[in-house]
N, C-alpha and C positions, 0 to 999 in steps of 0.2 A: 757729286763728290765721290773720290775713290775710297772702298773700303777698304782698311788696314786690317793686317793681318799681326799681332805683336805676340814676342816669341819672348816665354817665362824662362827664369832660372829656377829648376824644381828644388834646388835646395833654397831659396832663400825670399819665391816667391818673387822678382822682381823681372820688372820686364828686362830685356837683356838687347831686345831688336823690333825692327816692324818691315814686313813688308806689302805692296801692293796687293791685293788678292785680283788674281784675273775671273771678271763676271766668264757664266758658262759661255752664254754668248759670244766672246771673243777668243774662244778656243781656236773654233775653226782658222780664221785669220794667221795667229801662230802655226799651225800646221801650215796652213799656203805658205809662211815664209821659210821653214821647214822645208817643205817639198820643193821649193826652190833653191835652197842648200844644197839638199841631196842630186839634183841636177847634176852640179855641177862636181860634186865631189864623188859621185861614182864612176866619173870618167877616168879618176886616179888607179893606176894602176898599186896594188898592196905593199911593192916598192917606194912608191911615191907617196904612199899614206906612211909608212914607218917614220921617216922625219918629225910628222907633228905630234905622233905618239910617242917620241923621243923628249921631244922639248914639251910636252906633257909632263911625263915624269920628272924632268928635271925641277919645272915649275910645281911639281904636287911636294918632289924634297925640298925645296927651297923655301917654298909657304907650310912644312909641316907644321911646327909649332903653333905656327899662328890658327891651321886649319883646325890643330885640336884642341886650343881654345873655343875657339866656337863652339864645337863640337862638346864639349865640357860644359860649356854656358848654359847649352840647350835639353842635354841627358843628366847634368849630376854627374856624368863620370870622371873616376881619379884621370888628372891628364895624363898619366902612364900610359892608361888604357887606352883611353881615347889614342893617344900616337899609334901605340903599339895596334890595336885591333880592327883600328879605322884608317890611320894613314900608311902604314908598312903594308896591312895586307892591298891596298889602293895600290901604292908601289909595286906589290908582286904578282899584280894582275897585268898592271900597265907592262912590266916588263914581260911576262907571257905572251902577250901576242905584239909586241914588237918583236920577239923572235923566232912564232914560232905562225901568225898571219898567214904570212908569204907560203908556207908547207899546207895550212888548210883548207887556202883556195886554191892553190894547182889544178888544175887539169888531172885527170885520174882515166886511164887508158884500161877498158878492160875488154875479157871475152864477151862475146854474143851469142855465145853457146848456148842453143844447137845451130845458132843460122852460122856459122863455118865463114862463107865469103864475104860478111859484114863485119865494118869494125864497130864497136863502143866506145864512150865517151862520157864523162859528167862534167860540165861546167859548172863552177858557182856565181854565182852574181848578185848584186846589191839587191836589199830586196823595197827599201824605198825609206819611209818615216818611221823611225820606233818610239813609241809611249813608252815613258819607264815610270812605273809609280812605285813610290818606295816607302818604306815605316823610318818610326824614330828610333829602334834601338842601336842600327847600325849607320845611320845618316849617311856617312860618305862613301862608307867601301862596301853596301849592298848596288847604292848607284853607280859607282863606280864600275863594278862590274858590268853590269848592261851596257851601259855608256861608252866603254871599251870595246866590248866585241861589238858593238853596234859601228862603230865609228873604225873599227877595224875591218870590219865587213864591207864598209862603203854604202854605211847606212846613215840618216840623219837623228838627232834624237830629241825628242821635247821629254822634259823630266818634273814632275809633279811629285813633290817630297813631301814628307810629312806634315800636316798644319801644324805638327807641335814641334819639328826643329824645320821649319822654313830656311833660318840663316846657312844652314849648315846644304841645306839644296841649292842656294845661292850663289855657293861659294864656286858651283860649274859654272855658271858664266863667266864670273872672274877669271879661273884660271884657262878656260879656250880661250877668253883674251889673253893672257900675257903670255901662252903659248902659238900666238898667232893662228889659231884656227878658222878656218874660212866661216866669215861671219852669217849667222844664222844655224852654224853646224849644229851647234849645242845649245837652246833656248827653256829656259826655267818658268812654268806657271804655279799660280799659287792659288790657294784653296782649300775647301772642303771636298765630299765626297761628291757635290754636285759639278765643282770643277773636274776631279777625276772621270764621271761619268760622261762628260762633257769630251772629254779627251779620246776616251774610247771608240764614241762617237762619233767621232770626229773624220774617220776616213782613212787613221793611220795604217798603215801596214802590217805593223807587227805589236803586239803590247808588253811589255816587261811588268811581271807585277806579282809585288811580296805581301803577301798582308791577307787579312781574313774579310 
């Protein structure tokens, strides 16, 4: 039987949600299907990736309310806050590198100064799977951030969120679905520190990680 993981409301003490908790052991698997996202989606050109961070954004304004309820369910915060601190700043991340992506992976043409008859050059490129592990007090727009430049970079991301606001880590699947993102781009594990540790583990590329 699978272990649930159930997500309180700290003002009132009551459960609010539950989710699967993925055992350590099944980390790695998510990451293979991870690394098989990223496959295919570093073949995109940072043109060709703008689109779905478009309809990103659209989809994180369109579900704000709802997003900071959740997000309220899980922290106690006034839903002011939670829109304004979680979903707006979420918003002006997403719109950052939908327009400004395409300028920080260019090509960058320099001197090779002193070799004179040689030219320079820096390319950037995908650099494979990102771990993003993330705390509860900012739940959507600490992940958000990784999750963006990750996904703008032409990178894949598995994201392991707080065990105390799970729903609120959840809610990235949801919305790479109804932003039609190439499926497996974005994949949520749940747990404790042994799942984290698990993740790291794991063979990722890169690790995103807020927290002591």
């Amino acid at each position: 039987m699978s272990e649930t993981l159930i997500s309180y409301d700290p003002r009132t003490g009551e459960a609010v949600g539950s989710v699967i908790v993925t055992p350590p052991q099944d980390v790695a698997a998510v990451v293979d299907r991870s690394r098989e996202a990223f496959e295919r989606w570093r073949t995109f050109e940072p043109t060709e990736r703008r689109p779905y961070l478009q309809r990103l954004r659209r989809v994180v304004l369109d579900q704000g309310q709802n997003i900071a309820k959740v997000i309220q369910s899980e922290t106690g915060k006034p839903l002011t806050e939670a829109y304004a601190f979680d979903v707006l700043t979420s918003l002006t991340v997403i719109d950052h590198y939908i327009h400004h992506a395409r300028e920080y992976l260019r090509v960058r043409h320099g001197s090779a100064w002193p070799f004179v008859t040689t030219k320079g050059w820096t390319e950037y490129h995908p650099h494979g799977v990102a771990a993003v592990i993330s705390p509860w007090n900012y739940p959507f727009f600490l992940p958000m951030i990784s999750t963006v430049t990750a996904l703008a970079a032409g990178c894949s991301v598995v994201l392991k969120p707080s065990e105390v606001t799970p729903l609120s880590g959840e809610l990235f699947v949801d919305l790479a679905d109804r932003a039609g993102l190439p499926e497996g781009l974005v994949q949520v594990i749940h747990g404790a520190g042994d799942t984290g540790a698990a993740l790291v583990e794991s063979g990722v590329d890169v690790v995103a990680f807020t927290g002591s």
